[in-house]
N, C-alpha and C positions, 0 to 999 in steps of 0.2 A: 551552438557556436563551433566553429573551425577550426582552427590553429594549424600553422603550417612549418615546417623545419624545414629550413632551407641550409647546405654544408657550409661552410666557413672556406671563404678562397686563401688556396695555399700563398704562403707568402711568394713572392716574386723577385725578390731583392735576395742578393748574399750580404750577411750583415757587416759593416767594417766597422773598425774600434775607431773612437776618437782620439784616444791616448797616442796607439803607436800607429795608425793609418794602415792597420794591415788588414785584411779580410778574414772571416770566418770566425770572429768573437765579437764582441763587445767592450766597451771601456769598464764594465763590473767587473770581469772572468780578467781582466790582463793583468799580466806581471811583467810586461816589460816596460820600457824604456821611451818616455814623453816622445812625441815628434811632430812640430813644426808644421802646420798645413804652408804654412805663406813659406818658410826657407829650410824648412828640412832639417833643422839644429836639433838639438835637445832638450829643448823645452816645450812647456805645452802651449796652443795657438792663442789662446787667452795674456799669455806673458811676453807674447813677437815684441819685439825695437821696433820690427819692419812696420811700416804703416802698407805697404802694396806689395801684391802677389810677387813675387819672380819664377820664371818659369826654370824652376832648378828638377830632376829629377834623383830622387833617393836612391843610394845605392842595393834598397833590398829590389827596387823596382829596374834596374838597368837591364837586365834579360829582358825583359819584357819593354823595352821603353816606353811605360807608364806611367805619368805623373801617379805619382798613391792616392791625391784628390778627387780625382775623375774616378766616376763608375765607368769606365769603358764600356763598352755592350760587348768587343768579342772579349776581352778578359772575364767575366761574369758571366758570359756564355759557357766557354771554358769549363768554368771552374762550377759551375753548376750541371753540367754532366759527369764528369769528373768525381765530383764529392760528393755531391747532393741531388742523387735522381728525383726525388718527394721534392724538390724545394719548387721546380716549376709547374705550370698548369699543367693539370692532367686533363685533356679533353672528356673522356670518359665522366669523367665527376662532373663537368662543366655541361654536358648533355642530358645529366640525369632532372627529372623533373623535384620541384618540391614536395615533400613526405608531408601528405595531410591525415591530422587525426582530428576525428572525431568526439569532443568531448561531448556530455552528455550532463544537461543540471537536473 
């Protein structure tokens, strides 16, 4: 019999919280402050009035003008050279063949 180990592909995404819409955590790890995908208030998106999106952007996002919703590609681009060299694909690792062993009954 064969068995073969093949490496696990690096994640490809930066993570964003659901809570506050910001990048680089998750809604476990956050202590801040609910925010609004549809209007950007203070509450979290499960509790909106709003029934339909508005195109509002948040004030942590105005440098950048970013809706916080959107993955953009070059903000994530960005910020994943920037932060997190490991986060994208490494071609090297992507070329390596699978590690086969040999077991033996």
């Amino acid at each position: 019999m064969i068995v073969s180990f093949e490496l696990p592909l690096p994640k490809d995404q930066v993570p964003q919280c659901t809570t506050c819409q910001r990048y680089s955590h998750t809604k476990k790890f956050c202590h801040l402050p609910a925010t609004c995908v549809k209007c950007t208030s203070n509450h979290h998106t499960s509790n909106c009035p709003s029934k339909e999106r508005r195109i509002v952007y948040s004030i942590y996002f105005v440098k950048k003008t970013i809706r916080p919703t959107i993955r953009a590609a070059a903000y994530t681009n960005k910020y994943k050279k920037k932060n997190s060299p490991n986060l994208g694909r490494n071609p090297r690792l992507m070329k390596q063949a699978p590690r086969k062993l040999a077991i033996k009954k």
